[in-house]
C-alpha positions as CSV (number, residue, x, y, z in Angstrom):
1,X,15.2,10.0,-18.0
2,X,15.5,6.2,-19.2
3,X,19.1,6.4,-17.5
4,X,17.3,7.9,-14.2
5,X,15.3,5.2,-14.0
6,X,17.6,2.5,-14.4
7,X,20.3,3.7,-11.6
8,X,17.5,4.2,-9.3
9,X,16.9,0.2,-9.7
10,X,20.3,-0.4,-9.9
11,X,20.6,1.3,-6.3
12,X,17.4,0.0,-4.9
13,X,18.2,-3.4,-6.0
14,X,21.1,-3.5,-4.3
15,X,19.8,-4.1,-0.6
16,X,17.7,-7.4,-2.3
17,X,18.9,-10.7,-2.3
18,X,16.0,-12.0,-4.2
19,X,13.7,-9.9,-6.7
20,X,10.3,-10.4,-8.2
21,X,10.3,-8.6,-11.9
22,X,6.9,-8.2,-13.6
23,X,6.9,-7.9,-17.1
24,X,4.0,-7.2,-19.9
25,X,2.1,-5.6,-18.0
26,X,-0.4,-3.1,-18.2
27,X,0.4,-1.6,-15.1
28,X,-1.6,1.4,-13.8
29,X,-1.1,3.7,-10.5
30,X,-2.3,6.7,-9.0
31,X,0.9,9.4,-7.7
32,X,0.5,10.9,-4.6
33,X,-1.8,14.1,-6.7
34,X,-4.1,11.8,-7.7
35,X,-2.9,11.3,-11.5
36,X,-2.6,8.3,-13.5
37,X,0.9,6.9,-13.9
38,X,1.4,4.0,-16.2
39,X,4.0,1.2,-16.6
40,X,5.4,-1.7,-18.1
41,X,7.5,-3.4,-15.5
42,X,7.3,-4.0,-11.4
43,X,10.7,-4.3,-10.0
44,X,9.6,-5.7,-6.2
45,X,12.7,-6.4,-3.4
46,X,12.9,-10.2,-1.3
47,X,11.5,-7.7,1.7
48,X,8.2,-7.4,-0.5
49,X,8.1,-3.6,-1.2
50,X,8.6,-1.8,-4.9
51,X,12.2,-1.1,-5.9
52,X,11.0,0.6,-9.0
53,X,8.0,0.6,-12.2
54,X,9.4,1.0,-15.6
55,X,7.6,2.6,-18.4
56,X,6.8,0.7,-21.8
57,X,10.4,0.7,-23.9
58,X,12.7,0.0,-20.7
59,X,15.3,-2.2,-20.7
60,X,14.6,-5.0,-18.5
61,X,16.7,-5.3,-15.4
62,X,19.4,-7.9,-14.9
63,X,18.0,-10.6,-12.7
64,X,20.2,-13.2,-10.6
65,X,19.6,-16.7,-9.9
66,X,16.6,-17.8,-7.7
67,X,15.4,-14.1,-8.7
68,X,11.7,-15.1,-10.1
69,X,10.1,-13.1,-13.4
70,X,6.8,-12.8,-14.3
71,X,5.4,-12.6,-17.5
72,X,1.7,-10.8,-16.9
73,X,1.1,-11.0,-20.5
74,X,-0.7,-7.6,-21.6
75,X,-3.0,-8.1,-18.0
76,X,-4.0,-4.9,-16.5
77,X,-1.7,-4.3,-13.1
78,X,-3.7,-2.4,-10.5
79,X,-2.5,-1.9,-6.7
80,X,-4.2,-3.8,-4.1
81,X,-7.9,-1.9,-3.0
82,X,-8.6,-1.5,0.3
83,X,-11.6,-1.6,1.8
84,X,-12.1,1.0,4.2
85,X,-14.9,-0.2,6.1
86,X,-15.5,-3.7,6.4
87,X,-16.7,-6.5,9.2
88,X,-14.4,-8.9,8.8
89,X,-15.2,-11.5,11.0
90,X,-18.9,-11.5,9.8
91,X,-18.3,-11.9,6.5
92,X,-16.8,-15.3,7.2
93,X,-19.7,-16.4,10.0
94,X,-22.1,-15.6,7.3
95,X,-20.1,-17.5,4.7
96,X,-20.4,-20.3,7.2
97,X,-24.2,-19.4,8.0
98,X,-28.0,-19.0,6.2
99,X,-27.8,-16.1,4.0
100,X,-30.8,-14.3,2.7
101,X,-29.4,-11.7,1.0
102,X,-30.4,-12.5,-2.5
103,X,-33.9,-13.2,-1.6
104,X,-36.6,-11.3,-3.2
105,X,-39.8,-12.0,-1.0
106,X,-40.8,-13.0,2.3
107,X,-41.7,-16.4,0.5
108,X,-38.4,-16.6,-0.7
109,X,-36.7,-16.3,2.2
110,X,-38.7,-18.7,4.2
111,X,-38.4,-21.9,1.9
112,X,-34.3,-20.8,2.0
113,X,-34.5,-20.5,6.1
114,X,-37.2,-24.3,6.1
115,X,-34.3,-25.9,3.4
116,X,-31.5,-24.8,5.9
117,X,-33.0,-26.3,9.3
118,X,-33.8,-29.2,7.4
119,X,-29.9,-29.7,6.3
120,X,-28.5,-28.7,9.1
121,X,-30.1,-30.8,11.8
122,X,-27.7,-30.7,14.5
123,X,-27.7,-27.3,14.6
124,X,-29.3,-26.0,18.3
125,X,-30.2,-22.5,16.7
126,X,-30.4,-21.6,13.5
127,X,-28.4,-18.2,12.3
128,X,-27.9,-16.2,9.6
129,X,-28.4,-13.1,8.0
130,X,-29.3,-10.5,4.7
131,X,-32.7,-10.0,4.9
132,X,-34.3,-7.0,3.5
133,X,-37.6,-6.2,3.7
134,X,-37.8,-3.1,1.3
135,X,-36.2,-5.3,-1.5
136,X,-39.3,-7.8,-0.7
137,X,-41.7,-5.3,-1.2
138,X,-43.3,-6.4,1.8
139,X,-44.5,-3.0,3.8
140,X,-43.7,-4.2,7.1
141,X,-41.1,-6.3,9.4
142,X,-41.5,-10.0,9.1
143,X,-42.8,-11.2,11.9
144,X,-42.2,-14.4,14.4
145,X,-45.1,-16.2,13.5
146,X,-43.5,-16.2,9.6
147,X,-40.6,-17.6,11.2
148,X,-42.5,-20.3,13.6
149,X,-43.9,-21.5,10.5
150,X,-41.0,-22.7,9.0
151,X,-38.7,-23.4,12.3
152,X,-40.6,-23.7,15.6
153,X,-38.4,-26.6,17.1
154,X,-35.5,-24.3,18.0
155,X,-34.4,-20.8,18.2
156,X,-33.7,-18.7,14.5
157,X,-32.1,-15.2,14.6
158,X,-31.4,-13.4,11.2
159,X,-29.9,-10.5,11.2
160,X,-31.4,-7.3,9.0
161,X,-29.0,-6.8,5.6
162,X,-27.8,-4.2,7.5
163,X,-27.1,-5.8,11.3
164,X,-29.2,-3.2,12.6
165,X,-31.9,-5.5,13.1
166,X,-33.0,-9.1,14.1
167,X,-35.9,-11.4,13.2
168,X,-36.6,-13.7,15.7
169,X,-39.1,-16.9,15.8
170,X,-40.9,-17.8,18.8
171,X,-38.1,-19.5,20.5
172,X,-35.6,-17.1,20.1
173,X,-37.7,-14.6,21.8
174,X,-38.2,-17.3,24.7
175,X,-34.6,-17.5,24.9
176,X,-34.2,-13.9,25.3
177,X,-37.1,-13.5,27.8
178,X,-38.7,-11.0,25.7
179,X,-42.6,-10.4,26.7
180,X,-44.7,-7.7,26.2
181,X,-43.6,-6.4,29.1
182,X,-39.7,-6.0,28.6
183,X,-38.9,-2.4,28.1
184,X,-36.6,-2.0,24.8
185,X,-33.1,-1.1,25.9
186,X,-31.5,2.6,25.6
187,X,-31.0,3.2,21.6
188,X,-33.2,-0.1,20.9
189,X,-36.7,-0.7,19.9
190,X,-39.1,-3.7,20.0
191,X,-41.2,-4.2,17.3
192,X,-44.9,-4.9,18.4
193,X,-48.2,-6.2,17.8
194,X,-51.6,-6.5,19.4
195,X,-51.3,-5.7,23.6
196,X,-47.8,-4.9,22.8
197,X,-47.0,-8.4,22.3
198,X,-43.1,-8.3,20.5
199,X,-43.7,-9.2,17.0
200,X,-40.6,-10.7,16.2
201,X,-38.2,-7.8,15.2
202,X,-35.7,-6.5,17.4
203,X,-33.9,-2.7,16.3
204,X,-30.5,-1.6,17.2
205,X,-29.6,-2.1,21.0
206,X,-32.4,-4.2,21.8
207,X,-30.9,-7.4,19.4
208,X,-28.8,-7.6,22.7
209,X,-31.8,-9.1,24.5
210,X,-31.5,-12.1,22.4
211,X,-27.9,-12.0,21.4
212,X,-26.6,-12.5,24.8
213,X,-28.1,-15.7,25.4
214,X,-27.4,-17.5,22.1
215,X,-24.3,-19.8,22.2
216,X,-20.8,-17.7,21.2
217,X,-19.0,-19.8,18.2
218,X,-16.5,-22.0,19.1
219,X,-13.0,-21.7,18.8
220,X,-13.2,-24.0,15.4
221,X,-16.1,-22.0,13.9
222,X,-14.2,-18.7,14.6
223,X,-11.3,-20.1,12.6
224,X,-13.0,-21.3,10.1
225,X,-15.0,-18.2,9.6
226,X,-11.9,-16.0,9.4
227,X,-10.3,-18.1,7.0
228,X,-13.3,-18.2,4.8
229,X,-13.6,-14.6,4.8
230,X,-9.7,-14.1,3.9
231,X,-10.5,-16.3,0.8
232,X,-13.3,-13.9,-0.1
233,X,-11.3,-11.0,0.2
234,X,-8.3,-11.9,-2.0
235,X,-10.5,-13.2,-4.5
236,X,-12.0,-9.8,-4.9
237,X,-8.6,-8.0,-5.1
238,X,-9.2,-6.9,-1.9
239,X,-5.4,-6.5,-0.1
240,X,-6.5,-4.2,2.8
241,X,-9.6,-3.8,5.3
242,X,-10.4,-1.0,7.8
243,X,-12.1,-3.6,10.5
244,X,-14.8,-1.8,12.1
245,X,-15.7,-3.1,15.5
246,X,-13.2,-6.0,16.2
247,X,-13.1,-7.9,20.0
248,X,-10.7,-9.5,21.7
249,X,-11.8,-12.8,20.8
250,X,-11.2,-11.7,17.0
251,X,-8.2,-9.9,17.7
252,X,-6.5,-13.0,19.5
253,X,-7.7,-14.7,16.5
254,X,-6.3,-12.5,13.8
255,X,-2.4,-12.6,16.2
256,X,-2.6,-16.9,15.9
257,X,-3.2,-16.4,12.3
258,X,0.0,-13.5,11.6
259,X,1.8,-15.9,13.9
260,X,1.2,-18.6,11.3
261,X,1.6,-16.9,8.6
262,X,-1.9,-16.7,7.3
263,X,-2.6,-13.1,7.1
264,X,-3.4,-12.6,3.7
265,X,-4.6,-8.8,4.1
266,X,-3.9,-6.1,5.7
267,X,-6.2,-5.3,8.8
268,X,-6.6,-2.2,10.4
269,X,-8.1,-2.5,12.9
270,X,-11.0,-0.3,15.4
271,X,-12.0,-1.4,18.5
272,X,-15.6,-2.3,19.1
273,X,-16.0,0.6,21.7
274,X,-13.9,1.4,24.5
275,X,-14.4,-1.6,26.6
276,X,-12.6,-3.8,23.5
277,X,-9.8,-1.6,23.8
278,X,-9.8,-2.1,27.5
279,X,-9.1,-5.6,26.9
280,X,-6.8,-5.4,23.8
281,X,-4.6,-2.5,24.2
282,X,-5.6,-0.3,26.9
283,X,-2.7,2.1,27.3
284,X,-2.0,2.9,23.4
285,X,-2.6,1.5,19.7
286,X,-0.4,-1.2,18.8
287,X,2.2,-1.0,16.3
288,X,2.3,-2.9,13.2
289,X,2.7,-6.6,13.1
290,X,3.3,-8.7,11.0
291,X,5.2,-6.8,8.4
292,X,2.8,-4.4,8.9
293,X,-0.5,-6.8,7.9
294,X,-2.2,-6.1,11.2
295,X,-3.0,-2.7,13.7
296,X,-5.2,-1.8,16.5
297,X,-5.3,1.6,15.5
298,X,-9.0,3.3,16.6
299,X,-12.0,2.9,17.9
300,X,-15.4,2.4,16.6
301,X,-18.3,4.2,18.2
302,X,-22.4,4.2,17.2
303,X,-24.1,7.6,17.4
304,X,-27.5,5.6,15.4
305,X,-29.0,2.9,13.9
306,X,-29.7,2.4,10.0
307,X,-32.2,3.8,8.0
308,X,-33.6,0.7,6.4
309,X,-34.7,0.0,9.9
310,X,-35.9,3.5,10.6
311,X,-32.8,3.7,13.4
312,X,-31.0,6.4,11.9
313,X,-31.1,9.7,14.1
314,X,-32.9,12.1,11.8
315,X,-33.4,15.7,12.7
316,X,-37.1,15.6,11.9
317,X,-39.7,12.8,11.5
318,X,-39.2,10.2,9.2
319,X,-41.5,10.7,5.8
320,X,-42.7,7.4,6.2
321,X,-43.3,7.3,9.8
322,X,-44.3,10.6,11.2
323,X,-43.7,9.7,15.0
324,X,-40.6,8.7,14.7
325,X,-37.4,10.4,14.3
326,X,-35.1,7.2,14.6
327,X,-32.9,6.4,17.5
328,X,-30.0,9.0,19.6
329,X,-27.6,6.5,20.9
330,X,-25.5,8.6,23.2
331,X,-26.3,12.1,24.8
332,X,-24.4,15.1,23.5
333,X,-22.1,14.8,26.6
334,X,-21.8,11.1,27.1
335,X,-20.4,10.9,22.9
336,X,-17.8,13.7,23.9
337,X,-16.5,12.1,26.9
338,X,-16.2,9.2,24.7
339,X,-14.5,10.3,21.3
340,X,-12.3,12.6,23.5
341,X,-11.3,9.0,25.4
342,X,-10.2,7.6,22.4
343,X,-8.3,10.2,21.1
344,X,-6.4,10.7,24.9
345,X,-5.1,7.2,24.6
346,X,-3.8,8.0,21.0
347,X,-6.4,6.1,19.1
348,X,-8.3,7.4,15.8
349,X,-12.2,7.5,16.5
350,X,-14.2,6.4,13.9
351,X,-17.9,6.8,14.4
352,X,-21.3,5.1,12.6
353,X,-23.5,8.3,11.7
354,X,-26.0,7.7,8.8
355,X,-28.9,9.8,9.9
356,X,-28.7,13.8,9.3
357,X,-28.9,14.6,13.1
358,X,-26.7,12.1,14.5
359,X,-23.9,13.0,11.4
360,X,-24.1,17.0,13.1
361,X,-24.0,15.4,16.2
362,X,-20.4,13.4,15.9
363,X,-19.4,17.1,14.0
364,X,-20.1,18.7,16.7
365,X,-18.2,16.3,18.8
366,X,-15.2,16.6,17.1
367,X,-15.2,20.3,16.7
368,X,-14.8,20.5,20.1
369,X,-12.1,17.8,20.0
370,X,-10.0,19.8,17.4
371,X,-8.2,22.3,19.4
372,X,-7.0,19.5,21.9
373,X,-6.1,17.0,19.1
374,X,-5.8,19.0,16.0
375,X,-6.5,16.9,13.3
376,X,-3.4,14.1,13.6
377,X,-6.3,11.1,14.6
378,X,-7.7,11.7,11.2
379,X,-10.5,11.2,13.0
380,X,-13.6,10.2,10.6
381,X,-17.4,9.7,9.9
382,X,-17.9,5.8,8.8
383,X,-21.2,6.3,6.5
384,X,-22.0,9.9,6.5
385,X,-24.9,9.0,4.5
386,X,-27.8,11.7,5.4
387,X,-26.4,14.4,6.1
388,X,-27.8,18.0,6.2
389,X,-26.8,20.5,3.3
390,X,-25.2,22.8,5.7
391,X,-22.8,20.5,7.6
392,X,-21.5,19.0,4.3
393,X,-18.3,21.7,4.1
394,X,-18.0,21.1,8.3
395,X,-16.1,17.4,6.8
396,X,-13.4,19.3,5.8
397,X,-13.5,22.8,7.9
398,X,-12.7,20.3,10.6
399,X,-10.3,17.6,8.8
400,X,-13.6,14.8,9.2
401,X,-12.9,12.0,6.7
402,X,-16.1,10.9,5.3
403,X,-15.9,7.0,4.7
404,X,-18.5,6.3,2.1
405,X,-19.8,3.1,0.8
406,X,-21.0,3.2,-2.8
407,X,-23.3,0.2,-3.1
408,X,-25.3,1.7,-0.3
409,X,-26.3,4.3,-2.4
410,X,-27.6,2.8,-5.1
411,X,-29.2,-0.8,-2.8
412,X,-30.7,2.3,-0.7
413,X,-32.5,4.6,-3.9
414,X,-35.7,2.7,-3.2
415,X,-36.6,3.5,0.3
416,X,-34.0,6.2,0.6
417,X,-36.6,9.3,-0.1
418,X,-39.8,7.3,0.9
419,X,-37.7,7.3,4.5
420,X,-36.9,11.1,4.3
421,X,-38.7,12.8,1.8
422,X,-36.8,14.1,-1.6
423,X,-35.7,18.0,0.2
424,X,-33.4,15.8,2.7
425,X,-31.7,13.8,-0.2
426,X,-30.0,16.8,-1.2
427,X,-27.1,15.8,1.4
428,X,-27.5,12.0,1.1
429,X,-24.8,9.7,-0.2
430,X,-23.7,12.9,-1.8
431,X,-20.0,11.8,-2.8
432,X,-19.3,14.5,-5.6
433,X,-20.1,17.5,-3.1
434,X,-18.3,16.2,-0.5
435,X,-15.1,16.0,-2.5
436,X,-15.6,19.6,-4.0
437,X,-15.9,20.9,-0.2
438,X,-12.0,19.8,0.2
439,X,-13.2,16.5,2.6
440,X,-11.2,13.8,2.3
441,X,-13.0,10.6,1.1
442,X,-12.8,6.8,1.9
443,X,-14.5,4.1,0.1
444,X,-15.6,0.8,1.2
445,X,-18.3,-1.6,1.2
446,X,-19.5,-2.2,4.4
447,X,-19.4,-5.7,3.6
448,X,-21.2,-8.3,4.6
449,X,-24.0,-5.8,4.7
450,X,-22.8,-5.5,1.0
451,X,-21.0,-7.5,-1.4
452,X,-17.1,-7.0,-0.8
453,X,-16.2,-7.1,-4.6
454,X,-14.6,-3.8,-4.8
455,X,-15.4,-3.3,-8.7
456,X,-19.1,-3.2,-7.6
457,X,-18.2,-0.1,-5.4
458,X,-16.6,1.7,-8.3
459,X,-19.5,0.7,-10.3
460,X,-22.0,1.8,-8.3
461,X,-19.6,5.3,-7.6
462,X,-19.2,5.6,-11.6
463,X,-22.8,5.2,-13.0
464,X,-25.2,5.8,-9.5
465,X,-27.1,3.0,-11.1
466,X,-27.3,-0.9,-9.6
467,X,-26.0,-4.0,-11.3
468,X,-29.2,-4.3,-13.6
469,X,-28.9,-0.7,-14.9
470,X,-31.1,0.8,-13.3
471,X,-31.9,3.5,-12.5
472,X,-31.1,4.1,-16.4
473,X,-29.7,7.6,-16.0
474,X,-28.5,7.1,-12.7
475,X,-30.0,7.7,-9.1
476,X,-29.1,11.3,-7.9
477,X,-26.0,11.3,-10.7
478,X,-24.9,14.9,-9.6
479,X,-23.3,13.3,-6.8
480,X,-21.2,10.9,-9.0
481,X,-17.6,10.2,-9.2
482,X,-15.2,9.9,-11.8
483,X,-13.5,6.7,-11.8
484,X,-9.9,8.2,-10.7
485,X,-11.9,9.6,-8.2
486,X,-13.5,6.6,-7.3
487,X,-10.2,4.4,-7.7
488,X,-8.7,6.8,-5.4
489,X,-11.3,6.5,-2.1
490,X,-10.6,2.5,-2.7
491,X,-7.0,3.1,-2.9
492,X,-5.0,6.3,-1.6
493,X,-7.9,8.0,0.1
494,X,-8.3,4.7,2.2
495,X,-4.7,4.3,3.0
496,X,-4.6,8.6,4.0
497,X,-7.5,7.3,6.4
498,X,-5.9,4.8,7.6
499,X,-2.8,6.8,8.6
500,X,-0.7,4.5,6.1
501,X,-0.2,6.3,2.8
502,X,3.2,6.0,3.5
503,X,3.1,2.3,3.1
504,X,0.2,1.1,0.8
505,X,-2.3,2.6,-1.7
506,X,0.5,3.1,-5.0
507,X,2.8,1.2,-6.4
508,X,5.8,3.6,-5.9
509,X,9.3,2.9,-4.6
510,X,9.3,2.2,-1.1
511,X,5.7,0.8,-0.4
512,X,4.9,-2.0,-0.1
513,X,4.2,-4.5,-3.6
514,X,-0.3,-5.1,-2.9
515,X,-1.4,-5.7,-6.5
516,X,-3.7,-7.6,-8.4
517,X,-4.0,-8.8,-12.0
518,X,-7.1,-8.3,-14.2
519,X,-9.3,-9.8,-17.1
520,X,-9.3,-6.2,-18.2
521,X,-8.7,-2.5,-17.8
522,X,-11.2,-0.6,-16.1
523,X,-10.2,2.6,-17.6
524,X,-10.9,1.5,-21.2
525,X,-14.4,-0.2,-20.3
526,X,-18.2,1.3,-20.8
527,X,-18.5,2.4,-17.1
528,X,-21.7,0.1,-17.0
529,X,-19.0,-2.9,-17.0
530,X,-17.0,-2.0,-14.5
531,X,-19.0,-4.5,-12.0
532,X,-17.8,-7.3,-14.3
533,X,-14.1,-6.7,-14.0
534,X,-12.8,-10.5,-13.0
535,X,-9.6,-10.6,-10.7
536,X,-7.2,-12.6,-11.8
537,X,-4.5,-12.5,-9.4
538,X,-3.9,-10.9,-5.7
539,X,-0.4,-10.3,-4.2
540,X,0.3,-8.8,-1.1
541,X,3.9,-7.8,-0.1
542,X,5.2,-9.1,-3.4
543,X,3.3,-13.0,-2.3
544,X,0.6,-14.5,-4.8
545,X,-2.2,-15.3,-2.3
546,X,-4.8,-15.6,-5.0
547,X,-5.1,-17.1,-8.3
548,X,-8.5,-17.7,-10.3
């Protein structure tokens, strides 16, 4: 076998002018059936992809001069995670911006917001982002008035923890012309007060009405903002994102920096509906660029809002809020017309459905789609997070990847059944069933909306339980998965949904060399710890781009 091993290096080796060997290490990879293979040595090519992995006992191959060896030194040796469903270009704005998302009460958040104005005193309007009002344990939206009394000099927007929602002071709501007698938009809502007078929270399609009139970023702060959030993402071990809803201003953005060589991940990425695909690439997706680091390969639609914000499309009232049963974005016919559009032009749809209707609403939709398109787009659910019992075996009767974000789960356990009663949890964020079923399953974060450290995602997967423990036997822990499980979504199951698990996800011969280094092996640690795995090191295509 040892003998194999060693003429398949030899061959491989052969079309390289200049290797990368990784030594000592304590690699670990998942095959193509989802087991764990384990290794010793990383043989990587001069074009950046694996020659070969070696297991513990193997001679060492016979390097040349300028070849460069590694000596990882016992570390743990993972492949690169992907993210399969990130905002990329937020994350770095809000790196750049206010962010509340580690506040605890409304108090909180306002001496962060009156601290921020007060240090950033050029600033014409003040943004930023990560508040949550079921964390503050407030009962109800903040309002403008809490916002006036802190900023009233200029306009502040915050968006909701998860961007399905704004706050807005006084003079934001001027700038937007919002009165008690604008209508809220198609698929939005306008928070109220006395006389219908806006109250300072705009939902879903109605943040538009102040959103359009604030001042873009500039061509600076965009760059700046990207290159923030590709520092964030390699130091998490992050060496692939599925973008969701990328312009063309980002997209131009994201070419300048492959042209430069500052791509430091691999983004896939879906167009922010079909007019952003109009203006990007309106005949078909793009290929690969960049030695494969960047894609316009689908299209991301909405069929709801969020259920923190009482947006998501539920099929009966909310618990909480009896005369409300969230928000329908697009009629049956209009979301058709649409997903069958993408897939026509040869892109993979990819569409937001958290709420139990509006998830049997995009099945639907795509059970239509199937005998025209089969199931080549891969086409997929980005959330899938109430769904109804009976359309939880439709994911896979119909080929539907369900892309998943763990830390939702367990940030969401709190208001999740006060929002739709404990008898509807029995399909939420229900991973584990899922799975069984025969769907195919994608993990990400969601980021910013959540952190972007993948280890808190295969935390949260693992143990159903937040980063304090709780809840202590784990929130709904039926529905957990193992970590192989879990370390697969992050890993193969996002590179099969991203139509590249012929290129990325393992560290096998012929893909290409995404790994990271770190403090410690995951698969030897109390599961409760997994959160606290450090990266160490990130590489994509056989290139450090990270080092703590």
């Amino acid at each position: 076998m040892r003998a194999m091993v060693m003429a398949a290096v030899a061959l491989l080796a052969g079309a390289a002018e200049a290797k990368t060997l990784i030594v000592n290490a304590n690699g670990m990879t998942l095959t193509g059936e989802g087991r764990v293979q384990r290794f010793a040595m990383m043989l990587v090519g001069d074009d950046g992809r694996v020659l070969a992995t070696l297991p513990e006992g193997a001679s060492e191959p016979k390097l040349e001069r300028g070849d460069f060896r590694l000596d990882a030194k016992g570390r743990t040796l993972w492949p690169g995670l992907i993210d399969a469903h990130g905002h990329v270009m937020s994350l770095g704005f809000g790196a750049l911006q206010l962010d509340l998302s580690d506040t605890r009460s409304l108090a909180e958040a306002q001496a962060k917001l009156k601290a921020y104005a007060a240090a950033n005193p050029a600033l014409k309007v003040i943004r930023g982002r990560g508040w949550n009002q079921v964390s503050w344990g407030l009962g109800r939206f903040p309002t403008a008035a809490d916002a006036d009394a802190m900023v009233a000099d200029r306009p502040v927007w915050l968006e909701r923890v998860d961007g399905h929602a704004g706050w807005a002071n006084s003079a934001a709501l001027r700038l937007g012309g919002v009165t008690a007698a604008t209508k809220a938009p198609p698929g939005g809502r306008i928070e109220r007060g006395v006389k219908g007078v806006p109250a300072g929270v705009l939902v879903d399609a109605a943040m538009g009405l102040v959103e359009k009139q604030l001042p873009p970023p500039g061509a600076g702060e965009a760059e700046a903002a990207l290159a923030a959030a590709l520092k964030i993402i390699a130091s998490v071990g992050l060496t692939g994102v599925h973008d969701m809803g990328v312009d063309a201003g980002s997209w131009n953005l994201y070419r300048n920096f492959g042209d430069e060589g500052r791509l430091t991940a691999r983004i896939t990425a879906y167009a922010a509906g079909l007019q952003a695909v109009e203006a990007i690439a309106p005949l078909r997706p793009t290929p690969w660029l960049y030695d494969e680091r960047l894609r316009l390969q689908g299209i991301k639609f909405y069929a709801d809002g969020a259920l923190g914000s009482r947006g998501a499309w539920l099929k009966a009232p909310y618990s909480d809020d009896p005369k409300n049963r969230g928000l329908q974005f697009l009629t049956d016919t209009r979301l058709k017309n649409m997903l069958s559009r993408g897939n026509f032009l040869g892109y993979q749809d990819a569409t937001h459905a958290i709420g139990d209707a509006a998830n049997a609403q995009v099945l639907d939709a795509y059970a239509e789609l199937k005998p025209v398109y089969g199931e080549r787009f891969r086409n997929r659910i980005e959330h899938a997070q109430v769904v109804d019992v009976a359309d939880l075996r439709r994911f896979a009767e119909l080929g539907v990847v369900a892309s998943v974000q763990p830390t939702h789960a367990t940030s969401d356990k709190a208001m999740a059944g006060d929002r739709v009663g404990e008898g509807r949890l029995a399909g939420a964020y229900a991973w584990a069933s899922l799975l069984r079923s025969g769907a195919r399953l994608a993990l990400g974060s969601d980021f910013p909306v959540e952190p972007p450290n993948p280890f808190f995602g295969l935390h949260a997967a693992v143990t159903r339980q937040d980063r304090d423990g709780q809840p202590p036997e784990g929130w709904r822990k039926a529905e957990a998965l193992t970590l192989v499980q879990a370390l697969h979504g992050f890993t193969l199951g996002a590179a099969w949904a991203g139509l590249a698990e012929g290129k990325v996800g393992s560290l096998e011969a012929g893909k290409w060399a995404d790994f990271i280094l770190l403090d410690r092996d995951p698969m030897t640690i109390p599961p409760a710890e997994l959160w606290r795995v450090q990266v160490l090191e990130t590489w994509v295509a056989g290139r450090r781009v990270f080092v703590k």
